[in-house]
RORO-116082 format. One line per field, with one value per residue: x, y, z of N, C-alpha, C in turn; residue number from 0; chain. Coordinates in pm, whole numbers. Layout:
N
nu: [X ...] .
nv: [Y ...] .
nw: [Z ...] .
cau: [X ...] .
cav: [Y ...] .
caw: [Z ...] .
cu: [X ...] .
cv: [Y ...] .
cw: [Z ...] .
k: [NUM ...] .
c: [A ...] .
END
This chain:
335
nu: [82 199 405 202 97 316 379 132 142 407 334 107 293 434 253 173 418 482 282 333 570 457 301 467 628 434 378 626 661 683 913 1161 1422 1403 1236 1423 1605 1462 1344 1133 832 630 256 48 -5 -316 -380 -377 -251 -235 -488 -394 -194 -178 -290 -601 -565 -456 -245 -200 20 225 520 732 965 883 714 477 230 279 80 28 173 12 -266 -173 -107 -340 -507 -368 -320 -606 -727 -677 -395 -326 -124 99 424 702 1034 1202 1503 1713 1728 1499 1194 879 562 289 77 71 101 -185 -358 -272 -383 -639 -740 -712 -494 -282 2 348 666 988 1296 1606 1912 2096 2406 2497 2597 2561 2624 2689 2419 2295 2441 2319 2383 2258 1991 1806 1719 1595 1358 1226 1142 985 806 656 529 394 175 14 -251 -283 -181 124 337 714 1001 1312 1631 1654 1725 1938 2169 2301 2574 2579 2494 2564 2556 2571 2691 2973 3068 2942 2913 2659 2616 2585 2360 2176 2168 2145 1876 1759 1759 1650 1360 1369 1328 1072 903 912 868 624 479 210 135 288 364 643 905 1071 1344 1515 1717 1694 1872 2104 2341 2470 2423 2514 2510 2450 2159 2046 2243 2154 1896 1650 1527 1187 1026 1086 1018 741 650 815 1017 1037 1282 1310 1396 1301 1498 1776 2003 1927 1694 1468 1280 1008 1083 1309 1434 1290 1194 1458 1514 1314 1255 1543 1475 1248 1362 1457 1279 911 677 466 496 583 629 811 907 926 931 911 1148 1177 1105 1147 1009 806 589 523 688 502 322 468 489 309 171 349 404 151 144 324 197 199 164 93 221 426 509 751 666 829 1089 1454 1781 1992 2192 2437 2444 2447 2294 1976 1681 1316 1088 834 470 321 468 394 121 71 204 78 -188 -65 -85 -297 -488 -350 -273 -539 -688 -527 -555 -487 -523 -649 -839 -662 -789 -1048 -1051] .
nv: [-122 106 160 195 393 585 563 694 902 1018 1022 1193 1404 1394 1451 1711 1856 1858 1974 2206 2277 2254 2494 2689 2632 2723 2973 3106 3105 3348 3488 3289 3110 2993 3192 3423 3351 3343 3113 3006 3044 3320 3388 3303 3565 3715 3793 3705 3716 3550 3590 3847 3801 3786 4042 4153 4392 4743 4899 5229 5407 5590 5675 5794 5959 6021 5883 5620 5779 6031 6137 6376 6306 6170 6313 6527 6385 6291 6444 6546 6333 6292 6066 5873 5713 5379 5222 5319 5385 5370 5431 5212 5191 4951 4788 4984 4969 4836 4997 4907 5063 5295 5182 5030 5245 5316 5103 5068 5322 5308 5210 4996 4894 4999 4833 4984 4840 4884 4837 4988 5036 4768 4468 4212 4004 3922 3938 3723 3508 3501 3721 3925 3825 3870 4097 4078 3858 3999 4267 4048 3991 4168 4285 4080 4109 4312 4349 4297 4380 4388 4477 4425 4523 4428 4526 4665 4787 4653 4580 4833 5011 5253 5177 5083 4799 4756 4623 4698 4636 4413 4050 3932 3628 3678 3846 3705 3526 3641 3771 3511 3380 3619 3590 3305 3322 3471 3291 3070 3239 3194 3469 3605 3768 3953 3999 3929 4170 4165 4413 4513 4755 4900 4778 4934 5236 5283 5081 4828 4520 4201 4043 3812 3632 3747 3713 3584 3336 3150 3081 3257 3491 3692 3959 4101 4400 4707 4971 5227 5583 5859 5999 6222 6056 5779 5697 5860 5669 5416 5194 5180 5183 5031 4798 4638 4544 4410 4215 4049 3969 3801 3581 3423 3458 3411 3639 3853 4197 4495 4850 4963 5219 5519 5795 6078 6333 6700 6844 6986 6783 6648 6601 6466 6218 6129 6037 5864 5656 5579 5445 5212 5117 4980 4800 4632 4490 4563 4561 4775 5079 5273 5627 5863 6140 6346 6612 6557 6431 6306 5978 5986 6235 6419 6577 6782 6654 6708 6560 6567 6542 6801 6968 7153 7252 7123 6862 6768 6726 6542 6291 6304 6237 6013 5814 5748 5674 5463 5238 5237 5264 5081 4902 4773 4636 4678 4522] .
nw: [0 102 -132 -326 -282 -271 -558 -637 -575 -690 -973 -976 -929 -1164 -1351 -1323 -1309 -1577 -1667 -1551 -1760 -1980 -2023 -1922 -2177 -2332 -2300 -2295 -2597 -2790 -2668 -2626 -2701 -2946 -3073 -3088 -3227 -3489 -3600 -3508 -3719 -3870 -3839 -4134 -4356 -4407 -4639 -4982 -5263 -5538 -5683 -5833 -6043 -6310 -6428 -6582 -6725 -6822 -6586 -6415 -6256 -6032 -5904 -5678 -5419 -5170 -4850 -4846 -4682 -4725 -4893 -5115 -5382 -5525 -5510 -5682 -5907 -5999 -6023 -6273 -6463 -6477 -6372 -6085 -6008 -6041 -5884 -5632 -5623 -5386 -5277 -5005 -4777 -4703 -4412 -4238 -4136 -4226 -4324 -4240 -4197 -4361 -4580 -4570 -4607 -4865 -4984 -4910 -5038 -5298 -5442 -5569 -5340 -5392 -5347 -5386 -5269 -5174 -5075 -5062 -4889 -4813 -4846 -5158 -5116 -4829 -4775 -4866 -4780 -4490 -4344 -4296 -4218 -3961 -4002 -4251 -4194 -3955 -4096 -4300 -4113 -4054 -4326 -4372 -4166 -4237 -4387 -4722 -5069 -5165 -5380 -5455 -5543 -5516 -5479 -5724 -6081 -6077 -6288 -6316 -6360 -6166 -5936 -5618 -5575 -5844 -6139 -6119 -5871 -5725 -5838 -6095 -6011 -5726 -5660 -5752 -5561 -5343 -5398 -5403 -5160 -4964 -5052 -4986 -4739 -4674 -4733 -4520 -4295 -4399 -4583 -4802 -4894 -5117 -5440 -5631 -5774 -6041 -6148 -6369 -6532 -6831 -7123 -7222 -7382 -7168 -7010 -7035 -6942 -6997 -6894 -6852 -6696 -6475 -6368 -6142 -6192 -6287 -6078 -5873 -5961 -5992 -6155 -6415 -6415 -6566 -6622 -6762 -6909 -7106 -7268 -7363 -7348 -7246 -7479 -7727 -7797 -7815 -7943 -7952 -7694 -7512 -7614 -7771 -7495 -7383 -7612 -7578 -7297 -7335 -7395 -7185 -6973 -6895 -6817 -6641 -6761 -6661 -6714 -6465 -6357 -6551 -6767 -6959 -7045 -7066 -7343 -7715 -7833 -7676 -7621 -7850 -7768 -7568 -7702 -7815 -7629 -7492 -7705 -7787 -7553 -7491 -7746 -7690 -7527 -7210 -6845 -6758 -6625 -6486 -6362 -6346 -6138 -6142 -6102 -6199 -6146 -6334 -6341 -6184 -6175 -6358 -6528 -6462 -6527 -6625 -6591 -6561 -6596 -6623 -6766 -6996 -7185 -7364 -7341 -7108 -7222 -7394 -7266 -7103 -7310 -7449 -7261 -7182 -7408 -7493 -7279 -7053 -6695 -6438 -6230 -5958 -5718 -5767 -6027] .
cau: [0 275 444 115 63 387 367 78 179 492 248 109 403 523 157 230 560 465 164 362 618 407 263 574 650 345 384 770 688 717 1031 1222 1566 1378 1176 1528 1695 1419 1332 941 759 489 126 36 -54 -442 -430 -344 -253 -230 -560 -348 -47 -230 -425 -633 -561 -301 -207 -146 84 317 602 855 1052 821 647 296 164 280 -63 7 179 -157 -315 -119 -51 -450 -548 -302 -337 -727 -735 -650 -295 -344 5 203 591 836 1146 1289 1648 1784 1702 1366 1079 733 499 172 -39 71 17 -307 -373 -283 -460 -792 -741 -724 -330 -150 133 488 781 1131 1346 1699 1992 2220 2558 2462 2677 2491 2697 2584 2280 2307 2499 2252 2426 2094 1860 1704 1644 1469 1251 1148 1013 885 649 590 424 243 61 -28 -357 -296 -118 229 452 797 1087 1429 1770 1666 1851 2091 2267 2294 2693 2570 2458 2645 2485 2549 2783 3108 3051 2857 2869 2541 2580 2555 2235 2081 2179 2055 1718 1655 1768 1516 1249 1322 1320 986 806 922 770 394 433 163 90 402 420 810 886 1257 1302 1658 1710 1652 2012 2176 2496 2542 2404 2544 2535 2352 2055 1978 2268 2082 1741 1678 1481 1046 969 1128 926 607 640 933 941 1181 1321 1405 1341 1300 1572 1893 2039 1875 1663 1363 1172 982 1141 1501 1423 1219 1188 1554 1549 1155 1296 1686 1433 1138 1425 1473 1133 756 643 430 589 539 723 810 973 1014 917 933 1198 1129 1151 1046 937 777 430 533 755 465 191 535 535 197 154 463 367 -12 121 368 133 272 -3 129 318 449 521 798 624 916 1259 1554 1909 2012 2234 2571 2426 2560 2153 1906 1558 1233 987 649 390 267 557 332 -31 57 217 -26 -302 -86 -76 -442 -558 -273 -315 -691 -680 -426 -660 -385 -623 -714 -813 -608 -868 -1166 -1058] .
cav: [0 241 182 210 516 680 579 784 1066 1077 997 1344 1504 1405 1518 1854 1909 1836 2092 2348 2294 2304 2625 2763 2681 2786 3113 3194 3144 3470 3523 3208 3083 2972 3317 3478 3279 3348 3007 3058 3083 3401 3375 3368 3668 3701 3835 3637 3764 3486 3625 3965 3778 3802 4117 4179 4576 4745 4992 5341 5438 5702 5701 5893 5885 5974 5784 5631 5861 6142 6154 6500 6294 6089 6393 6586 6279 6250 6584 6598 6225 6260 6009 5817 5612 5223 5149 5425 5308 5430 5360 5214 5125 4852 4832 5029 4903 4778 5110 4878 5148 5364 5098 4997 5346 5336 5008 5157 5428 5201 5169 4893 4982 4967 4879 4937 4805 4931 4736 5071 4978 4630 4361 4125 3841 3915 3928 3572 3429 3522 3781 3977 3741 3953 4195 4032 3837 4098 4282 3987 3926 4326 4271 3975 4150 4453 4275 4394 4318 4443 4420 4442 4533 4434 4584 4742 4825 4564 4554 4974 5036 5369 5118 5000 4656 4662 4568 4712 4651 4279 3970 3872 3514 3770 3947 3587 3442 3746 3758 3390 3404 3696 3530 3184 3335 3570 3213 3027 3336 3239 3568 3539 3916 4015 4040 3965 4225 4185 4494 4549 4875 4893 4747 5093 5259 5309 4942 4636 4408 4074 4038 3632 3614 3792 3616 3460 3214 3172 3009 3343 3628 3710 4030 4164 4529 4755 5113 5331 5744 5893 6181 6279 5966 5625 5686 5861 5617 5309 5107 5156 5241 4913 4712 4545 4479 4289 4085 3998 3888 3662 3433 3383 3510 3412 3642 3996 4318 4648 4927 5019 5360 5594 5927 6185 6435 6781 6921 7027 6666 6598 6498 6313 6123 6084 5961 5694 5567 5458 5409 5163 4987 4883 4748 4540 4397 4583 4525 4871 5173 5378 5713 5952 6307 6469 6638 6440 6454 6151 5900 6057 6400 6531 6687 6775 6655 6754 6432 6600 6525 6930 7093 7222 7231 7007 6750 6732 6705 6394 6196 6256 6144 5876 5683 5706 5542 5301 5179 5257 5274 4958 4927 4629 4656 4631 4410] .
caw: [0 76 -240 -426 -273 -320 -708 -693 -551 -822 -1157 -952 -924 -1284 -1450 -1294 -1394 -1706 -1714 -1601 -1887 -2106 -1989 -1953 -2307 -2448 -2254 -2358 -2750 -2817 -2627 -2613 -2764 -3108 -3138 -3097 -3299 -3557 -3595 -3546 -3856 -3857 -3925 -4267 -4388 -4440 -4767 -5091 -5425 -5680 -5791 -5907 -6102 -6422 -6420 -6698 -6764 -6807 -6458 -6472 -6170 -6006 -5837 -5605 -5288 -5039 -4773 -4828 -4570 -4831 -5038 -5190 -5527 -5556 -5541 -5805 -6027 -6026 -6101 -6401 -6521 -6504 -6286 -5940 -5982 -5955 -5840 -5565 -5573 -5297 -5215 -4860 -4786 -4620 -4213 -4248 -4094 -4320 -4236 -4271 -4179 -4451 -4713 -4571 -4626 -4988 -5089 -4872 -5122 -5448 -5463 -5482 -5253 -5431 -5270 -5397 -5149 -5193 -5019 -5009 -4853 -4735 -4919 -5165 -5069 -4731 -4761 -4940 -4710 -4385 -4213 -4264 -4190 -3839 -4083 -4338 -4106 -3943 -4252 -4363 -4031 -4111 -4383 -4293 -4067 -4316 -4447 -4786 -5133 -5164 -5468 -5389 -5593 -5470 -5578 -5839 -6148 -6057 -6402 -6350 -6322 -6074 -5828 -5503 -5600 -5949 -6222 -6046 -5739 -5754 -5991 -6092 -5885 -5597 -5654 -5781 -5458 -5265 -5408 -5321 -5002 -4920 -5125 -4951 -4575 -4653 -4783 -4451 -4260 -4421 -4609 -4879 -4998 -5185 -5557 -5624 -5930 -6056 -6268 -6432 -6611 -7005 -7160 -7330 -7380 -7032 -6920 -7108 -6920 -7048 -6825 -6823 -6549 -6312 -6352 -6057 -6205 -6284 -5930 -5789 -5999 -6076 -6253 -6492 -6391 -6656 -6591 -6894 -6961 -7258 -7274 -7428 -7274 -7288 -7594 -7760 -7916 -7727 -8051 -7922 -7517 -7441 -7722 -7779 -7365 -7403 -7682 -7436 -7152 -7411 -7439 -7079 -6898 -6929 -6697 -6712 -6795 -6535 -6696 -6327 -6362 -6676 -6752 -7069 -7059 -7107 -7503 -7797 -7858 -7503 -7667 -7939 -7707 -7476 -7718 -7847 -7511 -7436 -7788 -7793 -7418 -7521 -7866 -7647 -7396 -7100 -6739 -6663 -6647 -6327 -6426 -6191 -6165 -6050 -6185 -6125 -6178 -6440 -6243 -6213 -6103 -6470 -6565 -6418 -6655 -6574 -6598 -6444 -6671 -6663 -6841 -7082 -7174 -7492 -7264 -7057 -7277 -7443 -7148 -7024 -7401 -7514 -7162 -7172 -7547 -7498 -7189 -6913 -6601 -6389 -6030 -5907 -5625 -5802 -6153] .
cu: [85 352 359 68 174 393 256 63 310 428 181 179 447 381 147 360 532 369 269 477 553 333 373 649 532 370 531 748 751 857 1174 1317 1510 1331 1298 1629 1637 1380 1193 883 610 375 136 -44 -243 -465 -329 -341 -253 -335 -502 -279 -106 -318 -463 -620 -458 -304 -177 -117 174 467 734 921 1000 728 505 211 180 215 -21 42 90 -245 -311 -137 -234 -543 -467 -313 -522 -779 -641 -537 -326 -271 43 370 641 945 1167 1418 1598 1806 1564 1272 1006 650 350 70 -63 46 -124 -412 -405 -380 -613 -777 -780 -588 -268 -52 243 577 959 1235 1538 1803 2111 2371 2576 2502 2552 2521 2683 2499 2188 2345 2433 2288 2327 1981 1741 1628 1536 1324 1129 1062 929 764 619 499 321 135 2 -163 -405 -191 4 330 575 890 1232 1569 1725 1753 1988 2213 2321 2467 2702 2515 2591 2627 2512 2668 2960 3121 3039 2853 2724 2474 2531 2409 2150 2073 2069 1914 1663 1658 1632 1395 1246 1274 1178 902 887 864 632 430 354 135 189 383 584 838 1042 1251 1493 1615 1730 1808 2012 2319 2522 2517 2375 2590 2465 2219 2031 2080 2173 1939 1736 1584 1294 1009 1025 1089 843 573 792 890 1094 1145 1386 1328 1371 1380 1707 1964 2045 1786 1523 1235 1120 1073 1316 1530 1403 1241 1313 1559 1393 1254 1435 1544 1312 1234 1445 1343 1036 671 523 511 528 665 740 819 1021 917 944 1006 1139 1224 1064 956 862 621 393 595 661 378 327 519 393 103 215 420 224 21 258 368 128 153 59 216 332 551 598 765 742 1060 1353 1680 1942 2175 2404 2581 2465 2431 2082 1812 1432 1132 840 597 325 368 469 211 -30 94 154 -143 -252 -108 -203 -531 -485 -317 -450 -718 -647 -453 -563 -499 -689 -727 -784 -758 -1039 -1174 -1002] .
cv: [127 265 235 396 635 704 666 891 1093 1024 1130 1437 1503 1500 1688 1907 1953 1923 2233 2381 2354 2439 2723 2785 2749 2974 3230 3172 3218 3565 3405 3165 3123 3105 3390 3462 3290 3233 2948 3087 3244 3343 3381 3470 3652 3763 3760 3655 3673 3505 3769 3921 3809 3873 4150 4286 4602 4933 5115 5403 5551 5667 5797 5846 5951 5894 5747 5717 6024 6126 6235 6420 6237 6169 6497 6527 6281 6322 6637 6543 6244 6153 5943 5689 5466 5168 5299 5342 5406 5332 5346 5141 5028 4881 4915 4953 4929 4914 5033 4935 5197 5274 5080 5119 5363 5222 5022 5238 5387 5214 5068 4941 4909 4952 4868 4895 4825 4892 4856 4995 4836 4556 4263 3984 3828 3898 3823 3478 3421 3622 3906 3952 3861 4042 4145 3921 3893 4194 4176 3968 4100 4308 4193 3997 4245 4315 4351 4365 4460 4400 4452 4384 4534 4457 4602 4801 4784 4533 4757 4987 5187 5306 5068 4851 4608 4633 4568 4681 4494 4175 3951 3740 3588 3815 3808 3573 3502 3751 3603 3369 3487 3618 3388 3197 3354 3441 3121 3105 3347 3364 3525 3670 3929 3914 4050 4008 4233 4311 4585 4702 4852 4887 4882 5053 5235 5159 4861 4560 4331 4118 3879 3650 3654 3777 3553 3322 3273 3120 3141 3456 3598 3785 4072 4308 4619 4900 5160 5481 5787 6032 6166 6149 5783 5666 5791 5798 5458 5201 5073 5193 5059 4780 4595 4455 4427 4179 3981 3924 3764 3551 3377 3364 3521 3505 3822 4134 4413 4716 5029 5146 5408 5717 6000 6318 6595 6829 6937 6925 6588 6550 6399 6170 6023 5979 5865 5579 5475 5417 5235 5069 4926 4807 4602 4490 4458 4544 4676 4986 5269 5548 5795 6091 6334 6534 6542 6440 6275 6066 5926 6208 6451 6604 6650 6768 6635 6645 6449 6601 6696 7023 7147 7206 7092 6877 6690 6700 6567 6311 6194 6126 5999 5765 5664 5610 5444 5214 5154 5323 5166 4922 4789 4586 4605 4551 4298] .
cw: [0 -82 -351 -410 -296 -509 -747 -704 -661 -957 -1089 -986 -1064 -1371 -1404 -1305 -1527 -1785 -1725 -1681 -1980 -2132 -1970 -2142 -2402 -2446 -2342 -2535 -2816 -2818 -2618 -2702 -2923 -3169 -3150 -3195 -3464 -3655 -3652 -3628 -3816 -3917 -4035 -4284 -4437 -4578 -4881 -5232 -5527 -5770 -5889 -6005 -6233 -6425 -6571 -6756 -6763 -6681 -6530 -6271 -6134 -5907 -5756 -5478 -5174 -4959 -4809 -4778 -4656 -4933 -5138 -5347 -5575 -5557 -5688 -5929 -6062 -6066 -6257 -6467 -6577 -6449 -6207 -6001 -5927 -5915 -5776 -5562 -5484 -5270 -5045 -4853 -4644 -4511 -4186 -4195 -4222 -4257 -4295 -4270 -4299 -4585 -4684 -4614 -4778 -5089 -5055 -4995 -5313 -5521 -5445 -5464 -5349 -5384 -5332 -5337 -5211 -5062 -5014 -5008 -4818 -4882 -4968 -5129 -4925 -4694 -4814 -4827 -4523 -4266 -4192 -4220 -4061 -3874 -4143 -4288 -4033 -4051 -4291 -4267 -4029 -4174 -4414 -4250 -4150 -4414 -4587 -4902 -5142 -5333 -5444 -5490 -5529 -5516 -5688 -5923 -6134 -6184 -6405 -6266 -6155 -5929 -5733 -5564 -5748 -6005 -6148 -5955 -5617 -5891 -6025 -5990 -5786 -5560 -5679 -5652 -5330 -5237 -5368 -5186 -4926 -4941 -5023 -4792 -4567 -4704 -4636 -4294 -4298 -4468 -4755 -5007 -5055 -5344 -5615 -5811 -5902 -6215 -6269 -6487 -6761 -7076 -7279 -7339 -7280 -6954 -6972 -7109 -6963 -6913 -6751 -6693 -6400 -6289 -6214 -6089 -6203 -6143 -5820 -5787 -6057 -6147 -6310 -6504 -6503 -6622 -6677 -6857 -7078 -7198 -7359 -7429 -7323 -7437 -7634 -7813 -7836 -7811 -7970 -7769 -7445 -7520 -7710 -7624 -7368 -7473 -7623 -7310 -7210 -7381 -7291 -6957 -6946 -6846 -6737 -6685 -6747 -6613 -6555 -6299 -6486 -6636 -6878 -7026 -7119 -7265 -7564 -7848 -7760 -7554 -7751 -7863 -7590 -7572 -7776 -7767 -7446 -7559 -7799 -7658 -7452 -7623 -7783 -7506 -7266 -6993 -6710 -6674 -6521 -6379 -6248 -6278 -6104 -6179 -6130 -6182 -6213 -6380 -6332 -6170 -6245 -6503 -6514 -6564 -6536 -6627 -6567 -6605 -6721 -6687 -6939 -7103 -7279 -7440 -7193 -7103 -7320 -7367 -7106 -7183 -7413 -7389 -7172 -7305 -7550 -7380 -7066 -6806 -6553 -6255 -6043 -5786 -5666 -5950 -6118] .
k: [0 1 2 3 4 5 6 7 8 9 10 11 12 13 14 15 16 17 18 19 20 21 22 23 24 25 26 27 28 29 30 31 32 33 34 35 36 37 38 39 40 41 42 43 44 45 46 47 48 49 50 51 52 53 54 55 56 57 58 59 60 61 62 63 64 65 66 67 68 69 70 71 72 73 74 75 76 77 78 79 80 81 82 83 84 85 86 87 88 89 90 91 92 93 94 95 96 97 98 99 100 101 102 103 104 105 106 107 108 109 110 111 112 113 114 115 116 117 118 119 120 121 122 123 124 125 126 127 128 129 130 131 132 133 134 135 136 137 138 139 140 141 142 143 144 145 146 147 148 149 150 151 152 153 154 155 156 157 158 159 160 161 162 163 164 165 166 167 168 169 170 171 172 173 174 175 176 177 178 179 180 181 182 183 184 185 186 187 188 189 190 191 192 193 194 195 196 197 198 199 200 201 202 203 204 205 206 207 208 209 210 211 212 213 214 215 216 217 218 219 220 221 222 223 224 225 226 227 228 229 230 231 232 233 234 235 236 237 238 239 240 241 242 243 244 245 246 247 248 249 250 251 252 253 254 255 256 257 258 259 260 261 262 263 264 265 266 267 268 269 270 271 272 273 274 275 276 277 278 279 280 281 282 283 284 285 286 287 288 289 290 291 292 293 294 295 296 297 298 299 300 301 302 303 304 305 306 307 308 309 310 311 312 313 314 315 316 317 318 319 320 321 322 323 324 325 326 327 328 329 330 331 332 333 334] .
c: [A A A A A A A A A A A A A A A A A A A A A A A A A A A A A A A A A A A A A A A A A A A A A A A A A A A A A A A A A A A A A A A A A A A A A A A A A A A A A A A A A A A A A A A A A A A A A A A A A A A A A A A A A A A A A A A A A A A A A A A A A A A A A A A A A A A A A A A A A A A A A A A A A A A A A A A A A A A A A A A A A A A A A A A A A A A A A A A A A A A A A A A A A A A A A A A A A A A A A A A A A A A A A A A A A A A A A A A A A A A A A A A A A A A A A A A A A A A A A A A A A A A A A A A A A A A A A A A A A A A A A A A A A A A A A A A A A A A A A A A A A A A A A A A A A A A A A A A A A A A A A A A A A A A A A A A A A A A A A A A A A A A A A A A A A A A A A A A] .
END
C-alpha cells in the first residue's frame, strides 16, 4: 500500500511538472531561444494575391521617394493624369521598418502599394549568405501582418553600373543568390501578400550588361518590372528604349511586364515622345506603367531633366488622351 501510494503521488508530481512545462513553453513562445533565434515561422498573412499575377488591364501608376503617408503625389498625379494612380511606388532602404499602416492606407485608397526596397551599402553576398537574416525576417512578419497586397521590388537596377549593388561593385551570382535568399526566408515566414517584381534597367549605352545572369529564375518572380526614360540619354523612341530589352528577356522570362519607372523628358518633342510611349507599351502587352512626376538629376548627377507630366499644356493634354486610349487605367482593387 505504501508503495502504491507513493507511485501515486509521483504519476502526480510528474503530471504537474509536465503541465507546467508546457505552460511555460506555451507562454515563452514569443520570447524564447527559437523566437530569438528566428526560428518561429509568422502567421500567414491574411491576404493572398495569386488572384493579381495576371491582371487583366493594363495599370497606370506614379512614383517617387516619399512615404505612403505622403498623399500629396496621388493627389497631383491624379489631377493631371485625369485620374486616381493604380500602383504608388516608394522607395525604402535597407534596415527600415514595413509602415503597414501607410500601405493599408494606400490600398484603402485604391493603390496597390509599391515597394522598392533598396539594399544601399549592405553587401549582396551578405545578404546571401545570412548575415541579414534579423532583418529580413522581421520585414517579412511586417508585412504579414499589413492585411494587404504588396509588390515588392528588390535591388533594383541591378545591371545599372551607378549602383552600389550593381555591375562594379557585384557579380550577378551575388544578386541571384541574394534575391533567393530573401524570397526563400519571406516564404518560410507564411508571407503570402508580396508580388516579387525583378526589374533590371533597359540594356543601353550606359548598361550592357547581359541580363539572363541575373534572372533569378520563374519560381522566384512574378512580374518583370523595366526602368528606362526617354531623354537625351537612354533613348527617344519606345522602338530603341524598351523594345531590344523585351525581346533579351522573351528568351529567358515568361512572366508579365510592369514598366516600373520611366518618364518623358522635357523638349520640344515631349508629346510626341509621350503619345510613343503609351503608344509603344499597349502594342507590347505591358499590365502597366508607373510614371515619376518629379525632376531628377540623371544618375551621375551630370543633368538635371524635368519628368512632371505638366511641363506644358501640350504635354499634358498627351498623357491625359494617349493613356486614356491606350486603356492605361485599372483598379487592381476592383478588376
Amino acid at each position: 500500500m505504501a508503495i502504491a501510494r507513493r507511485r501515486s503521488r509521483l504519476t502526480v508530481a510528474a503530471i504537474l511538472v509536465a503541465a507546467v512545462t508546457f505552460l511555460v513553453n506555451a507562454c515563452g513562445a514569443g520570447s524564447g531561444s527559437d523566437a530569438e533565434a528566428g526560428t518561429a515561422a509568422a502567421p500567414a498573412a491574411h491576404f493572398e494575391i495569386s488572384s493579381m499575377l495576371e491582371p487583366s488591364g493594363r495599370a497606370l501608376g506614379v512614383v517617387d521617394d516619399k512615404t505612403p503617408w505622403q498623399y500629396g503625389i496621388v493627389t497631383t498625379f491624379a489631377e493631371e493624369a485625369g485620374r486616381t494612380p493604380d500602383i504608388r511606388e516608394y522607395y525604402s532602404s535597407w534596415g527600415d521598418d514595413f509602415d503597414a499602416e501607410g500601405n493599408a492606407f494606400l490600398w484603402k485608397h485604391g493603390q496597390l502599394p509599391m515597394m522598392a526596397l533598396v539594399p544601399s551599402d549592405t553587401s549582396l553576398a551578405d545578404i546571401a549568405e545570412g548575415g541579414e537574416d534579423a532583418y529580413i525576417r522581421r520585414l517579412a512578419d511586417q508585412i504579414a501582418s499589413y492585411d494587404g497586397p504588396l509588390a515588392l521590388s528588390f535591388a533594383g537596377e541591378m545591371n545599372g553600373p551607378w549602383n552600389s549593388w550593381g555591375p562594379e561593385h557585384a557579380e550577378p551570382a551575388d544578386f541571384v543568390a541574394a534575391w533567393k535568399h530573401v524570397h526563400d526566408v519571406f516564404g518560410e515566414r507564411g508571407v503570402t501578400n508580396v508580388i516579387w517584381v525583378w526589374t533590371p534597367h533597359v540594356v543601353d549605352s550606359g548598361t550592357t550588361a547581359k541580363l539572363r545572369p541575373y534572372y533569378p529564375g520563374g519560381a522566384y518572380v512574378d512580374w518583370v518590372g523595366l526602368i528606362g526614360y526617354y531623354g537625351p540619354i537612354d533613348g527617344v523612341a519606345f522602338s530603341s528604349l524598351f523594345t531590344p530589352t523585351l525581346r533579351q528577356i522573351e528568351g529567358f522570362a515568361d512572366k508579365p511586364v510592369l514598366i516600373a519607372e520611366t518618364g518623358v523628358a522635357q523638349s520640344d518633342q515631349k508629346q510626341a515622345h509621350i503619345r510613343d510611349l503609351f503608344r509603344g507599351a499597349a502594342k507590347a502587352g505591358v499590365i502597366g506603367l508607373v510614371w515619376y512626376d518629379q525632376r531628377k538629376d540623371w544618375p551621375g548627377g551630370k543633368q538635371l531633366m524635368d519628368w512632371r507630366i505638366k511641363t506644358s499644356v501640350g504635354a499634358l493634354a498627351a498623357f491625359q488622351v494617349e493613356s486614356a486610349r491606350n486603356g492605361f487605367g485599372h483598379s487592381f482593387k476592383n478588376g
